[in-house]
C-alpha positions as CSV (number, residue, x, y, z in Angstrom):
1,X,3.3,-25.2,6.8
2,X,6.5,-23.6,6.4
3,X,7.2,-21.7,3.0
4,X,10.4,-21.6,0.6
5,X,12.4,-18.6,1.1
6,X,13.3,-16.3,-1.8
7,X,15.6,-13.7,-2.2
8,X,15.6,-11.4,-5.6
9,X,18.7,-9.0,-5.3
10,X,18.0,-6.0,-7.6
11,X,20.9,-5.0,-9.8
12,X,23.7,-4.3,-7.1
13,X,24.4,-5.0,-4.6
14,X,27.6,-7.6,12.6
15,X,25.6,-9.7,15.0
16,X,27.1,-12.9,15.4
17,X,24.1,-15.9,15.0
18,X,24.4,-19.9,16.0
19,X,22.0,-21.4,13.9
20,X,23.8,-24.6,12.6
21,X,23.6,-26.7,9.1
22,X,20.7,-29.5,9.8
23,X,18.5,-27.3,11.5
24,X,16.4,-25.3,8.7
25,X,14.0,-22.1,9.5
26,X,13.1,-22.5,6.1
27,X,12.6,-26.0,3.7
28,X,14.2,-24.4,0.6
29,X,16.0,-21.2,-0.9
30,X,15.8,-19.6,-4.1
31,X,18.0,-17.1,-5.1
32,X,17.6,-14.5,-8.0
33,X,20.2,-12.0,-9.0
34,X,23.8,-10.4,-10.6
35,X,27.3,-11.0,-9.9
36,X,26.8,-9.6,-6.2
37,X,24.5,-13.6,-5.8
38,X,26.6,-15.5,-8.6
39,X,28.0,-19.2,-7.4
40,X,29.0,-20.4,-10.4
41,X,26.4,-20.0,-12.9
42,X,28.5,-17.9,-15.2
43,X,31.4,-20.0,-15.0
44,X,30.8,-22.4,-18.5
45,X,29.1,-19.2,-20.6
46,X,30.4,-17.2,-23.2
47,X,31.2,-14.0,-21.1
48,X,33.6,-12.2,-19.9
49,X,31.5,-12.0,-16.3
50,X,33.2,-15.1,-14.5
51,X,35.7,-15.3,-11.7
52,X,36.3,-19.0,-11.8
53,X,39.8,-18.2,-10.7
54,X,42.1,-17.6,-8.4
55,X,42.4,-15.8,-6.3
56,X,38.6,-15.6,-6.4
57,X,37.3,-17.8,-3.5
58,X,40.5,-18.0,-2.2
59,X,39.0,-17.9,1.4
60,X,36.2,-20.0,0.4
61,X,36.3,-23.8,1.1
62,X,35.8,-25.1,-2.3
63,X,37.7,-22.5,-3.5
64,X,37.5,-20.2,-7.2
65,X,34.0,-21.6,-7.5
66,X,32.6,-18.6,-9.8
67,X,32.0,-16.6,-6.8
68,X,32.8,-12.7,-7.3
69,X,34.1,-12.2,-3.7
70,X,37.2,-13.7,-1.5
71,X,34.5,-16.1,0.0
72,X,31.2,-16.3,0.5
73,X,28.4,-14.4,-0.8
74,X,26.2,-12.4,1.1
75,X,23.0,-15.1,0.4
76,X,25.5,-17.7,0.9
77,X,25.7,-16.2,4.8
78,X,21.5,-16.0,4.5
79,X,21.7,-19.6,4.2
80,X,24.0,-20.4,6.8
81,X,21.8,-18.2,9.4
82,X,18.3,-20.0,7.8
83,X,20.4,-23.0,9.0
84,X,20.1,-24.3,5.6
85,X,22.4,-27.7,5.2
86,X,25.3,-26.3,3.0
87,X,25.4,-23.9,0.4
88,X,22.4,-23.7,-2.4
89,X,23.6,-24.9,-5.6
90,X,24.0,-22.6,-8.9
91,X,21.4,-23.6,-11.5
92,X,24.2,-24.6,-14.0
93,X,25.3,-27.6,-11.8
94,X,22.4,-28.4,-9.5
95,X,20.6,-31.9,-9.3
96,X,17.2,-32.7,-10.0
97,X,17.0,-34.3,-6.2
98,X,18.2,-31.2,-4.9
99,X,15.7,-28.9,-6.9
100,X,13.1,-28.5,-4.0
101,X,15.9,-27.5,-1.5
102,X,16.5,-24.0,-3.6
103,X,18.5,-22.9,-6.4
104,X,20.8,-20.4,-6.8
105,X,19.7,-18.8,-10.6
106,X,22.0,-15.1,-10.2
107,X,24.2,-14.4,-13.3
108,X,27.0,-12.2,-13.1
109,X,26.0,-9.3,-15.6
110,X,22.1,-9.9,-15.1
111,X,19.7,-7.2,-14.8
112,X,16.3,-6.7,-13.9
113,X,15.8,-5.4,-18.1
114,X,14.3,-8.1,-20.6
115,X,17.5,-7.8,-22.3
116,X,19.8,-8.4,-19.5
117,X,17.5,-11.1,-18.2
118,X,15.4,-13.2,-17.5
119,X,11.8,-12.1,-16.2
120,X,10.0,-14.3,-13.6
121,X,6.3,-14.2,-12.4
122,X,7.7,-14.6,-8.9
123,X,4.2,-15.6,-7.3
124,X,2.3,-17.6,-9.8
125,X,5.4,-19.9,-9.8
126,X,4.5,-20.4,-5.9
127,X,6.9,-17.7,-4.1
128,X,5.7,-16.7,-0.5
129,X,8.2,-15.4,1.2
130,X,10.4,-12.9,-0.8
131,X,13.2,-10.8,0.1
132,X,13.9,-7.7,-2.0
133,X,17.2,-6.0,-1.7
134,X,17.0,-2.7,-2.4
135,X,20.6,-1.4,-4.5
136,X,23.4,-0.4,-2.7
137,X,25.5,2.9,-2.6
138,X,27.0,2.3,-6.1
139,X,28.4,6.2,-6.1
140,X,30.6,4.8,-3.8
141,X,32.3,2.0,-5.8
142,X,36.0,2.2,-6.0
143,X,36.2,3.9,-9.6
144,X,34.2,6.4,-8.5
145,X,35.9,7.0,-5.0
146,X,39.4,6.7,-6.9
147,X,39.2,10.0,-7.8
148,X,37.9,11.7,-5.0
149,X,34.5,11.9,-2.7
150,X,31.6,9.2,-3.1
151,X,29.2,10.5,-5.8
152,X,26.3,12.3,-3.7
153,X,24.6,12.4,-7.1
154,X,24.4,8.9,-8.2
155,X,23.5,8.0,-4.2
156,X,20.9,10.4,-4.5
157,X,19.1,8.5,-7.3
158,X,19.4,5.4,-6.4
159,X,17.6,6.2,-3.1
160,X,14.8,7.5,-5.4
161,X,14.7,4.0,-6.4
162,X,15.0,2.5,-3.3
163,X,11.8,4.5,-2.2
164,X,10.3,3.3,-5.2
165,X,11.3,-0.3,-4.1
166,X,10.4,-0.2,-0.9
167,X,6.5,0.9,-1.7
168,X,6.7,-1.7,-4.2
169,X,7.0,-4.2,-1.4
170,X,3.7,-2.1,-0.2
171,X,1.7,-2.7,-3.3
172,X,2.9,-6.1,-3.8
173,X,2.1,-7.4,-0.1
174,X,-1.7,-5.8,-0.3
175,X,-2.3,-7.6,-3.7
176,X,-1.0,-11.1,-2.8
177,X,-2.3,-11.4,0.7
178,X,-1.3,-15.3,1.0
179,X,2.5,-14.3,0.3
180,X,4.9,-11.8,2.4
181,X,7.6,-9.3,0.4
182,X,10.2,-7.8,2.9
183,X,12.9,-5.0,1.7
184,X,16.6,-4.8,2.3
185,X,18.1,-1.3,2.9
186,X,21.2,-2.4,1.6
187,X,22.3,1.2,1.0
188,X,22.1,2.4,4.5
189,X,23.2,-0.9,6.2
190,X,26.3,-0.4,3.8
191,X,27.0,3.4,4.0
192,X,26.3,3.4,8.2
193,X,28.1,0.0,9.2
194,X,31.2,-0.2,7.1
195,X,33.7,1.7,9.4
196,X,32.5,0.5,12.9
197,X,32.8,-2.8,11.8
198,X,36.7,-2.6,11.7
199,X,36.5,-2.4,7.8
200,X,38.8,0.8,7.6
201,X,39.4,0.5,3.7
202,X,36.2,2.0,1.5
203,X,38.1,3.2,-1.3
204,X,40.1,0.8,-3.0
205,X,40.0,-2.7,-3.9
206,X,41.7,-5.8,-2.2
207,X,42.6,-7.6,-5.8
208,X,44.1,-5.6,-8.2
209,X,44.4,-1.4,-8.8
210,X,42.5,-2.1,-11.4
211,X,40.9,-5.8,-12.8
212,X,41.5,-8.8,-10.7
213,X,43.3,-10.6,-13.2
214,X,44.3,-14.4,-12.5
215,X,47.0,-15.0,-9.4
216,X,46.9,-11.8,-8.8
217,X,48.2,-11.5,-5.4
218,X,45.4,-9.9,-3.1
219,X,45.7,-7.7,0.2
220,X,46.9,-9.9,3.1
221,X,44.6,-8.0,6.0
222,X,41.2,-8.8,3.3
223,X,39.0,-8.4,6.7
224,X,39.5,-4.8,6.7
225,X,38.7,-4.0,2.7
226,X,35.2,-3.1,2.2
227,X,35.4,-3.7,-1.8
228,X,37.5,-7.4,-3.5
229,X,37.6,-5.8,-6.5
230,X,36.4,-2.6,-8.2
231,X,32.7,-3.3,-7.9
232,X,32.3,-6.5,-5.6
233,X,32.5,-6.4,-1.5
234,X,34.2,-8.7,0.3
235,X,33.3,-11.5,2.5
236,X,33.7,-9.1,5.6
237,X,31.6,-6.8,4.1
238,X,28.5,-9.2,2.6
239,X,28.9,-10.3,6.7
240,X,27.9,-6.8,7.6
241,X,24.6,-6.5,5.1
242,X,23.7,-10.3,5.4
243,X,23.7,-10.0,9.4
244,X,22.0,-7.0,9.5
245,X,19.2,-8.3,6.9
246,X,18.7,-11.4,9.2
247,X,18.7,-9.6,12.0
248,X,18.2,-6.0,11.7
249,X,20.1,-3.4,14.4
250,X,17.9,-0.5,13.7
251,X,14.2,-0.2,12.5
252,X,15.4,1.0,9.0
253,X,17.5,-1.8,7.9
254,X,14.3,-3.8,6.9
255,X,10.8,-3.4,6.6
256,X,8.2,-4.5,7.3
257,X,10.6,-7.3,9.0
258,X,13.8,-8.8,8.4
259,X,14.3,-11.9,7.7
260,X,14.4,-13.6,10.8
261,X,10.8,-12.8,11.2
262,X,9.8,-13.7,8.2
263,X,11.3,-16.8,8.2
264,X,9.3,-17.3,10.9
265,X,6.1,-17.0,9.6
């Protein structure tokens, strides 16, 4: 029996694949997380958190559909290599018939916190196959980077919590023995693969010095911009940590498996 895929991307936050739409590894796909996930579900709320505009998803075919990026979204590029049939739906718009194909539930401005949202019993709900990203190098976000070197401080924490992270996926995999947690090492993937990928700007944004205000007109070369906006990577760059998490390129960027393999199971 083949299991729905999940992917919970905590707080933050390539190999070229040919799996085509029609052809799933996986029947459905439900997505968890913050703006990094976001398709849309922000964009009829009362918050500041939306990018329902141009020139957000101005290189995505359906355009400024809530996403925080040029284009697509790192899980949106999961999908694509899960050879899931289009992309999944944000919860705000989805149909009941399309329910048990996944649903994209990430919020821009969500947290794993009760007060920044919502908390889910992941397994008792039925989850079997979980992907956990771990959080990305967030000393290195533009406003940090703006003026001067990538905080080693900030990185050096939020590795703590990676390690943290990645023995939860330990703990969790002994206690439900019927369901398989994987972890993402976003942070590494991100700090190690940026430059040789041809993305040669890391320190300021594509859209804006500061906010990415509406028609704001963005960098022409957005393929070589690691960051869309002050604290949101561009489509090149979710290529280089979605790629890697399908198919990982060295034995850290996943473990136990990537996604490929567990998709598999």
């Amino acid at each position: 029996m083949k299991w729905c895929m999940l992917t919970l991307v905590v707080l933050a936050l390539i190999l070229q694949f040919h799996a085509s739409y029609g052809h799933p590894q996986v029947p459905c796909f439900f997505i968890f997380g913050d703006s990094l996930s976001d398709s849309g579900n922000n964009n009829n709320l009362p918050t500041l958190a939306k990018a329902n505009f141009l020139p957000y998803g101005i290189d995505f075919p359906g355009g400024s559909t809530g996403r925080f990026t040029n284009g697509r979204t790192t899980v949106d590029i999961i999908g694509y290599h899960l050879g899931l049939e289009g992309y999944i739906p944000p919860f705000a718009s989805v149909k009941d018939s399309d329910i048990n194909k996944g649903v994209n539930y990430a919020s821009g401005s969500s947290g794993i916190r009760p007060e920044t949202g919502v908390q889910v019993t992941l397994h008792e709900t039925g989850a079997r196959k979980v992907i956990v990203f771990g959080v990305g190098p967030l000393g290195c976000l533009p406003p940090i980077t703006a003026l001067g070197e990538c905080s080693a401080y900030i990185n050096r924490v939020l590795e703590m919590y990676n390690t943290k992270l990645k023995s939860l996926v330990d703990t969790l995999n002994a206690k439900f023995t019927d369901a398989k947690f994987i972890w993402i090492n976003t942070i590494a993937i991100v700090s190690n693969d940026l430059r040789g990928l041809g993305l040669r700007v890391r320190t300021i944004p594509c859209c804006g010095a500061g906010v990415c205000l509406p028609l704001t007109i963005p960098c022409s070369n957005r393929g070589e911009f690691a960051y869309w906006d002050l604290f949101h990577p561009t489509e090149a760059a979710n290529r280089v940590l979605a790629d890697r998490a399908f198919s990982a390129k060295q034995e850290t960027d996943a473990y136990p498996m990537d996604i490929s393999h567990l998709a598999q199971l």
